[in-house]
N, C-alpha and C positions, 0 to 999 in steps of 0.2 A: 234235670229240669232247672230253668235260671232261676226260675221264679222260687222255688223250694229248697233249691241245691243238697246238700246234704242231711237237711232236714227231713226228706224226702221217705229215704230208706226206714227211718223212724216210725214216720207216721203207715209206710208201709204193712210192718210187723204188726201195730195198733190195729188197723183197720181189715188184716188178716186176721188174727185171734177172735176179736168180738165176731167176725163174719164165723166163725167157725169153732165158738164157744171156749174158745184154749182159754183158761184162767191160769193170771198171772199173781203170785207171792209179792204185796209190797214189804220191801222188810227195811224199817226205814234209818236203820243205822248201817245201810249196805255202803251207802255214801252220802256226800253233802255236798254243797255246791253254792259255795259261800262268796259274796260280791263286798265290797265297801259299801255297800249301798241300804246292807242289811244287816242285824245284826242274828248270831249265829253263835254259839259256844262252843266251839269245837273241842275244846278238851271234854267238855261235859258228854257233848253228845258221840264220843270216839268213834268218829265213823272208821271202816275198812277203808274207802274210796276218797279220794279227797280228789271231786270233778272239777277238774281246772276249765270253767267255759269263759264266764265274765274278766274282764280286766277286773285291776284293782286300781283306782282314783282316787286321790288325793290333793287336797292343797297343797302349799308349805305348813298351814295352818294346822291340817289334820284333818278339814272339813272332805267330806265326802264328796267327789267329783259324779254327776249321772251323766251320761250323753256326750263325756268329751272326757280329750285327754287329762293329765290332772298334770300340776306340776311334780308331783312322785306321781311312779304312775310303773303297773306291773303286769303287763299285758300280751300273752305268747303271741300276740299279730305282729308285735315289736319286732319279733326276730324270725318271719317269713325268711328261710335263705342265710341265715347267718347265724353263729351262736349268741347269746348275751354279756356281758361282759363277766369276768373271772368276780368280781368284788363290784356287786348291785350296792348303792348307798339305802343305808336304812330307812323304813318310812319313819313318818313324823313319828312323834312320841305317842299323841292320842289314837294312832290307826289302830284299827278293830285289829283282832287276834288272826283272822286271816289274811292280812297284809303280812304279820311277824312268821307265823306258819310259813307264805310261800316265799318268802326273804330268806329265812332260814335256808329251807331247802335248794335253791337256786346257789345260795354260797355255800 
């Protein structure tokens, strides 16, 4: 569906279970799903899952980017068809801990 795309299957399952009483476990350290946009403590909260959906945006400044690329900027749409490069440069110095998290992992 264009209008849904992938979102789709989601809301499938959702709207299966309630129809049909299935009850779901939220268990809410299964994962997190951390943007620049918000703030989140990932060491505190040690999730199993770490859901990569949102980009990560940033200024040079540090300021948080919403709705556009950033000048750092860490985002898996970047590399539809391509890998990223071997040595991502680091974010600013005041990026939230989920910028450092997926810096880390990517180098």
């Amino acid at each position: 569906d264009a209008a849904l795309g992938w979102v789709l299957e989601m809301w499938g399952y959702s709207i299966a279970c309630a129809a049909l009483g299935v009850k779901n476990y939220v268990w809410q350290q299964l994962q997190i799903e951390p943007s620049a946009s918000w703030r989140q403590n990932l060491t505190a909260e040690d999730p199993y899952i770490y859901h990569y959906t949102f980009g990560v945006e940033y200024s040079v400044d540090g300021v948080p980017v919403v709705g556009a690329v950033g000048e750092w900027s860490l985002d898996k749409r970047h590399y539809f068809g391509a890998l990223p490069p071997k040595q991502l440069a680091p974010p600013p110095h005041c990026a939230l801990e989920c910028a450092w998290v997926w810096w880390r992992a990517f180098n």
